[in-house]
Biopython code that builds the backbone (N, CA, C, O; Angstrom):
import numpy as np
from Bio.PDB.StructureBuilder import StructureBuilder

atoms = [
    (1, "UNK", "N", (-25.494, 1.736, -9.836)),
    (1, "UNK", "CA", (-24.137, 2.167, -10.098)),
    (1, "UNK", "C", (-23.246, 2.069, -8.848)),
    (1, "UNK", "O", (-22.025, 2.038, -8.994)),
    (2, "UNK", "N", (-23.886, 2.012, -7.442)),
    (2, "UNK", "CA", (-22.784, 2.258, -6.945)),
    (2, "UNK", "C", (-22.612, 0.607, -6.537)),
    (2, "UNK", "O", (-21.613, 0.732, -5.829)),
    (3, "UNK", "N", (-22.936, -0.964, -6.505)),
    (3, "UNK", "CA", (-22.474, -1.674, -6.793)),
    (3, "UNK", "C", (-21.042, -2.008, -7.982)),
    (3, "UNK", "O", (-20.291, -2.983, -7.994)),
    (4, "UNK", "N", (-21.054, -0.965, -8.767)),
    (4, "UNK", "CA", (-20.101, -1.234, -9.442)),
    (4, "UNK", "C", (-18.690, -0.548, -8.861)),
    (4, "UNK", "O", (-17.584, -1.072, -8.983)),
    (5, "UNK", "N", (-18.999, 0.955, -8.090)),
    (5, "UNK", "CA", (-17.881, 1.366, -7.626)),
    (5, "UNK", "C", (-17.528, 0.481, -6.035)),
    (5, "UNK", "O", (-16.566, 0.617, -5.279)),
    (6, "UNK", "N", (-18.486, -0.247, -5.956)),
    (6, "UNK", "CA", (-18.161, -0.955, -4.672)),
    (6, "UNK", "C", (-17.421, -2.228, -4.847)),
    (6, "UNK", "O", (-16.722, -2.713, -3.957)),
    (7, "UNK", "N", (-17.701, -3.083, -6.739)),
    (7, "UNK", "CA", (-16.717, -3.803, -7.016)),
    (7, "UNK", "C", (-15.225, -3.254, -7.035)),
    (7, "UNK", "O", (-14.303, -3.731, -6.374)),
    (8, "UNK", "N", (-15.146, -2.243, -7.847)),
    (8, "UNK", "CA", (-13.858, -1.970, -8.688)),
    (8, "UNK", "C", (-12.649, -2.179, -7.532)),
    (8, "UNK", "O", (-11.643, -2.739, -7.969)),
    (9, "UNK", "N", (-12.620, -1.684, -5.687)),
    (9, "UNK", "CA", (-11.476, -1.572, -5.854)),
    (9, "UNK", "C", (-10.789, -3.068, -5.726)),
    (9, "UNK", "O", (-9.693, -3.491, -6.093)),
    (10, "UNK", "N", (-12.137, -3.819, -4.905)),
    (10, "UNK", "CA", (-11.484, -5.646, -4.866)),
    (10, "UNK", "C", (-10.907, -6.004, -6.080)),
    (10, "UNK", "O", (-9.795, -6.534, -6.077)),
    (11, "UNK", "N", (-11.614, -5.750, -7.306)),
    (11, "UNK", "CA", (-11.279, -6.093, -8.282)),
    (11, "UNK", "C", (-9.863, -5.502, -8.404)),
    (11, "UNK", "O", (-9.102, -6.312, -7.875)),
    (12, "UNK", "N", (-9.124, -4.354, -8.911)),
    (12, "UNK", "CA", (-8.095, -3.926, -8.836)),
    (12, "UNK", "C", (-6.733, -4.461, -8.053)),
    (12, "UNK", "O", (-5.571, -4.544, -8.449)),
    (13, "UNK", "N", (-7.348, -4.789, -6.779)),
    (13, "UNK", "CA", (-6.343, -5.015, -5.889)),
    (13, "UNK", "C", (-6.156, -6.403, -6.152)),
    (13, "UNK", "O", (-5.102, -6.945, -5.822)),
    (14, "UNK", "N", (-6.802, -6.847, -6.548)),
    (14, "UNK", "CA", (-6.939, -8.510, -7.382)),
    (14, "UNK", "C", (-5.697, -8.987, -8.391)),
    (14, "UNK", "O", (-4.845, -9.875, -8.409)),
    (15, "UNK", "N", (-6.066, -7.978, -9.131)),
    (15, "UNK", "CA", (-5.712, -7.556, -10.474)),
    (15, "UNK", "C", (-4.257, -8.015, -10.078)),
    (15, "UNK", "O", (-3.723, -9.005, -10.578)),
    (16, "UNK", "N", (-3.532, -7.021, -8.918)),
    (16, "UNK", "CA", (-2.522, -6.209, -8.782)),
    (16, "UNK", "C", (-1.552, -7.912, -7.993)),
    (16, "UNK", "O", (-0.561, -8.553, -8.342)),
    (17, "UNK", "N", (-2.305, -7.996, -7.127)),
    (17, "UNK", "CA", (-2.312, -9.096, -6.522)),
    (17, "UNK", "C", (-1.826, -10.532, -7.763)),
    (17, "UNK", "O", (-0.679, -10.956, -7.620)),
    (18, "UNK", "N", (-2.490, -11.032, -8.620)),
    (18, "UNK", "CA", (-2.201, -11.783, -9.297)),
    (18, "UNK", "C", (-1.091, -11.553, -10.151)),
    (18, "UNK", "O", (-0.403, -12.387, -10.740)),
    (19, "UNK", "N", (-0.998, -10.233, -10.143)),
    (19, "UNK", "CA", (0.000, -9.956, -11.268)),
    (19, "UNK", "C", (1.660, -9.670, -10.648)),
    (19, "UNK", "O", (2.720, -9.573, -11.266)),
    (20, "UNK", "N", (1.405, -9.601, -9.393)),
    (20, "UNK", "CA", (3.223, -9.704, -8.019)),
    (20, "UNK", "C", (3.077, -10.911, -7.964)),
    (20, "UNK", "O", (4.218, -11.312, -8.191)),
    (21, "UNK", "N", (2.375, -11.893, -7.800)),
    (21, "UNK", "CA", (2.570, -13.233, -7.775)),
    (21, "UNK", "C", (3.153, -13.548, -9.265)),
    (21, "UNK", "O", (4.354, -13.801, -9.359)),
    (22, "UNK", "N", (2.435, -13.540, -10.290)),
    (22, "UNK", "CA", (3.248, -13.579, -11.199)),
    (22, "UNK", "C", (4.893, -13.792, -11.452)),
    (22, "UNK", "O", (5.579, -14.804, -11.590)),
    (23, "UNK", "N", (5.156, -12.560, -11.450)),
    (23, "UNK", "CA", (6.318, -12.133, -11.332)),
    (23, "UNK", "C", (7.459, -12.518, -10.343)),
    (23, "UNK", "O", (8.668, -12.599, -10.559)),
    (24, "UNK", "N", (6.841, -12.706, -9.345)),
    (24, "UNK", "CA", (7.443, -13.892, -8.176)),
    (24, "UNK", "C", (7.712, -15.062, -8.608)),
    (24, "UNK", "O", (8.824, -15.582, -8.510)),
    (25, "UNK", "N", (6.731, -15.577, -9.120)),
    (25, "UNK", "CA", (6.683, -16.802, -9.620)),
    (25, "UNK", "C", (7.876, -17.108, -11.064)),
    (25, "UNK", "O", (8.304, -18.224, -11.355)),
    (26, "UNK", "N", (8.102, -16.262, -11.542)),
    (26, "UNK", "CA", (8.694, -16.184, -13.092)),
    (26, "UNK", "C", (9.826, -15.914, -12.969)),
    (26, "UNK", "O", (10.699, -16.545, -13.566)),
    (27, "UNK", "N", (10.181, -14.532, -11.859)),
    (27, "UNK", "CA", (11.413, -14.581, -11.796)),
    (27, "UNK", "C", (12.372, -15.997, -10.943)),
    (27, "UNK", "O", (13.551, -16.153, -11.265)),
    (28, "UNK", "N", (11.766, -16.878, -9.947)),
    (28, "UNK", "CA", (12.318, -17.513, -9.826)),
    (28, "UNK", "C", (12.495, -18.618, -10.586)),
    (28, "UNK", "O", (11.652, -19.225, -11.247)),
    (29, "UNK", "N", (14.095, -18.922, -10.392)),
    (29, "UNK", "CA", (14.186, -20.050, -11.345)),
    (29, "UNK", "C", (15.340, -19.516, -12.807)),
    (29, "UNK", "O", (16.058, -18.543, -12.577)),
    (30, "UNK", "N", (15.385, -19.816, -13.435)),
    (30, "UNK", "CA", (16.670, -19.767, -14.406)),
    (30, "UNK", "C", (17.623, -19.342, -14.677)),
    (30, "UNK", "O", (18.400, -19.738, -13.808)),
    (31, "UNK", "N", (18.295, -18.568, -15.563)),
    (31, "UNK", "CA", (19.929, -18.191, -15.219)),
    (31, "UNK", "C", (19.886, -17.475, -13.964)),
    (31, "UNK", "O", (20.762, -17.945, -13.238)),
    (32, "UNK", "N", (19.277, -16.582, -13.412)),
    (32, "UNK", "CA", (19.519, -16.019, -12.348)),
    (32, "UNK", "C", (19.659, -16.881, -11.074)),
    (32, "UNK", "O", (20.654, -16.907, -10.349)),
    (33, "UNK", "N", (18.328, -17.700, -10.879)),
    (33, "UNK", "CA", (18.773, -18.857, -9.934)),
    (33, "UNK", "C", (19.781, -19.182, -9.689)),
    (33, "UNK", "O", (19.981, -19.263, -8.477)),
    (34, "UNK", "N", (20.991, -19.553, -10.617)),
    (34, "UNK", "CA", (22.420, -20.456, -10.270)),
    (34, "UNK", "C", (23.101, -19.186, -10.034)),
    (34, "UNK", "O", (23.915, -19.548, -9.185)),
    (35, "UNK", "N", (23.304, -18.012, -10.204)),
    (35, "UNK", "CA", (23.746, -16.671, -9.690)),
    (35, "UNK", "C", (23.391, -16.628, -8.402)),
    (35, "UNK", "O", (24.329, -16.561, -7.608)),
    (36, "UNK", "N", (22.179, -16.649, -7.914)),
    (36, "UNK", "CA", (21.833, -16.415, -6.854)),
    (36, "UNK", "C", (22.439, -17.167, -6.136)),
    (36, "UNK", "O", (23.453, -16.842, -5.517)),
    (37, "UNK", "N", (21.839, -18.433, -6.105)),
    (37, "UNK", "CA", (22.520, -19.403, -5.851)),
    (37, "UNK", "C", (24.049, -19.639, -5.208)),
    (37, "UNK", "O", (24.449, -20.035, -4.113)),
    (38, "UNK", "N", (24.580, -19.278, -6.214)),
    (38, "UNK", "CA", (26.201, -19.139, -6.002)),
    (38, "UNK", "C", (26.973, -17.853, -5.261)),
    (38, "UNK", "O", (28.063, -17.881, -4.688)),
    (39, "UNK", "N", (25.894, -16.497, -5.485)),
    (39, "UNK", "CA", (26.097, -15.803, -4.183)),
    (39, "UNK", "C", (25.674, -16.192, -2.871)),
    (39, "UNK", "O", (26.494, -15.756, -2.063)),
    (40, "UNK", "N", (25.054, -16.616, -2.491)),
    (40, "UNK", "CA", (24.072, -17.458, -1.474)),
    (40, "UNK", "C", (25.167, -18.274, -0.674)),
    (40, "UNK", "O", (25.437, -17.867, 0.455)),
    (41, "UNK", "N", (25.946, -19.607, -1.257)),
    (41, "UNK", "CA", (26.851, -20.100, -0.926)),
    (41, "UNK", "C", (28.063, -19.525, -1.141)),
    (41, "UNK", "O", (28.825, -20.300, -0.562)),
    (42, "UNK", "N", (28.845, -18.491, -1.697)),
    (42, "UNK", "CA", (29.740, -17.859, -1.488)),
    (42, "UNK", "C", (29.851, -17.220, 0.134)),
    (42, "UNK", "O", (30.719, -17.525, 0.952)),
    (43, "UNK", "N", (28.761, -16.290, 0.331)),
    (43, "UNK", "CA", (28.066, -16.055, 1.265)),
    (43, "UNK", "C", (28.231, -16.803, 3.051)),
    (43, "UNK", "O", (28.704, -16.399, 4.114)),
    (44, "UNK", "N", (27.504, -18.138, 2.552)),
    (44, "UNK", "CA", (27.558, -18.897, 3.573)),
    (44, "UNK", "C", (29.052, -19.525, 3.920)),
    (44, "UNK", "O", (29.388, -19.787, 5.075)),
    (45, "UNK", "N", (29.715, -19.686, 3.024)),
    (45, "UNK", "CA", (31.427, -20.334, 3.080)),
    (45, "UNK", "C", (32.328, -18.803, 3.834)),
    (45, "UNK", "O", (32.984, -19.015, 4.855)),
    (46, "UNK", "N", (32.296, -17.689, 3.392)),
    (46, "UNK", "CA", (32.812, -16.564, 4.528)),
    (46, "UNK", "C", (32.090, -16.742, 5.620)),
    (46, "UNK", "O", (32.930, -16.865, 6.511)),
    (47, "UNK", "N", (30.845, -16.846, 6.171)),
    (47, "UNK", "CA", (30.755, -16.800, 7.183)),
    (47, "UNK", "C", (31.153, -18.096, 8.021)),
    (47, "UNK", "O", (31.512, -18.233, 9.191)),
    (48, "UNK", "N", (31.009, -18.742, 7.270)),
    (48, "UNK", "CA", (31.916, -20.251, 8.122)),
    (48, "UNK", "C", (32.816, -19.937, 8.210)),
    (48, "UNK", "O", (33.238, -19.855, 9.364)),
    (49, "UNK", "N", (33.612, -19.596, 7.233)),
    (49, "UNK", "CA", (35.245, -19.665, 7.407)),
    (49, "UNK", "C", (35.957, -18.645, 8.749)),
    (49, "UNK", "O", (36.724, -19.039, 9.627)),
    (50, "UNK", "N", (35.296, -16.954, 8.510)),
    (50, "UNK", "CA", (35.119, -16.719, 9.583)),
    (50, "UNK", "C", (35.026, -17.023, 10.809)),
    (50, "UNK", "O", (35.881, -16.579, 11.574)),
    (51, "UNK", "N", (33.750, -18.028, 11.412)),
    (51, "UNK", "CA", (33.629, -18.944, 12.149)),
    (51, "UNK", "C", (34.399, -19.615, 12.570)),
    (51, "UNK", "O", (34.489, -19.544, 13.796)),
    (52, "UNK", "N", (35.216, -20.458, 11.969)),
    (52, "UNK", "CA", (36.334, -21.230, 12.199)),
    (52, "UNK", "C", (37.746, -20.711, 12.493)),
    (52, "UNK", "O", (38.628, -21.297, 13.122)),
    (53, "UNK", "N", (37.798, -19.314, 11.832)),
    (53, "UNK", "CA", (39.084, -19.259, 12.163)),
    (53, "UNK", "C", (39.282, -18.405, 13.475)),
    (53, "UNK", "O", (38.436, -17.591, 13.844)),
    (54, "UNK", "N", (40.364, -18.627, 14.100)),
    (54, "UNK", "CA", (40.714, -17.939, 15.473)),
    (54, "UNK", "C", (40.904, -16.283, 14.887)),
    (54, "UNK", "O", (41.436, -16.043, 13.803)),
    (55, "UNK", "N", (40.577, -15.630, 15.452)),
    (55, "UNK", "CA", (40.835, -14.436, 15.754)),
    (55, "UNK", "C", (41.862, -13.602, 16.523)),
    (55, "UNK", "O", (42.305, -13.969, 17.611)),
    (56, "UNK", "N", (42.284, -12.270, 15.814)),
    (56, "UNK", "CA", (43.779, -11.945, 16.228)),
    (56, "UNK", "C", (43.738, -12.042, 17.751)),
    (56, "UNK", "O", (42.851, -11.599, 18.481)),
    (57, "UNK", "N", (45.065, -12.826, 18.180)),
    (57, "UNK", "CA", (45.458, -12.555, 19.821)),
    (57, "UNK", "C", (44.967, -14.339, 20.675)),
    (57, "UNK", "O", (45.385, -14.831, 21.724)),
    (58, "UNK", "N", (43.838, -14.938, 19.543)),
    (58, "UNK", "CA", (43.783, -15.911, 20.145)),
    (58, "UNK", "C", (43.991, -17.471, 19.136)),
    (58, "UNK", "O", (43.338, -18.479, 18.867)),
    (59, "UNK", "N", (44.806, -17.108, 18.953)),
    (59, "UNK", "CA", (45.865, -18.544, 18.214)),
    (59, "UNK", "C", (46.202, -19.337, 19.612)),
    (59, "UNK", "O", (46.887, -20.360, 19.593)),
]
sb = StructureBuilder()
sb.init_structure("model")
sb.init_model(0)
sb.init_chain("A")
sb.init_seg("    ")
for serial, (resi, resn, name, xyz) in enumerate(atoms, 1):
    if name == "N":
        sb.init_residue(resn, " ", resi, " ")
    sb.init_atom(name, np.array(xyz, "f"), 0.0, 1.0, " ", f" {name:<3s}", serial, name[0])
structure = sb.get_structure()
């Protein structure tokens, strides 16, 4: 018996393990993707623009 409590917790954490990958895996990708996506580059275009533009006092 105690081979079996010496499997369970690998097993579990296994379990747990395959099943966040999962979900990683699934959520990426479809309508949310092009959301993301498009916050992502919204995102990156303020901080450029930012970037580029002069700041008060130095025009």
């Amino acid at each position: 018996m105690d081979y079996v409590s010496a499997l369970v917790p690998p097993i579990v954490m296994a379990a747990f393990f395959i099943g966040v990958v999962r979900v990683i895996v699934t959520t990426q990708g479809g309508a949310a993707k092009a959301k993301e996506d498009a916050a992502v580059d919204a995102a990156l275009a303020r901080a450029e623009g930012a970037r580029r533009s002069p700041g008060p006092g130095q025009a």
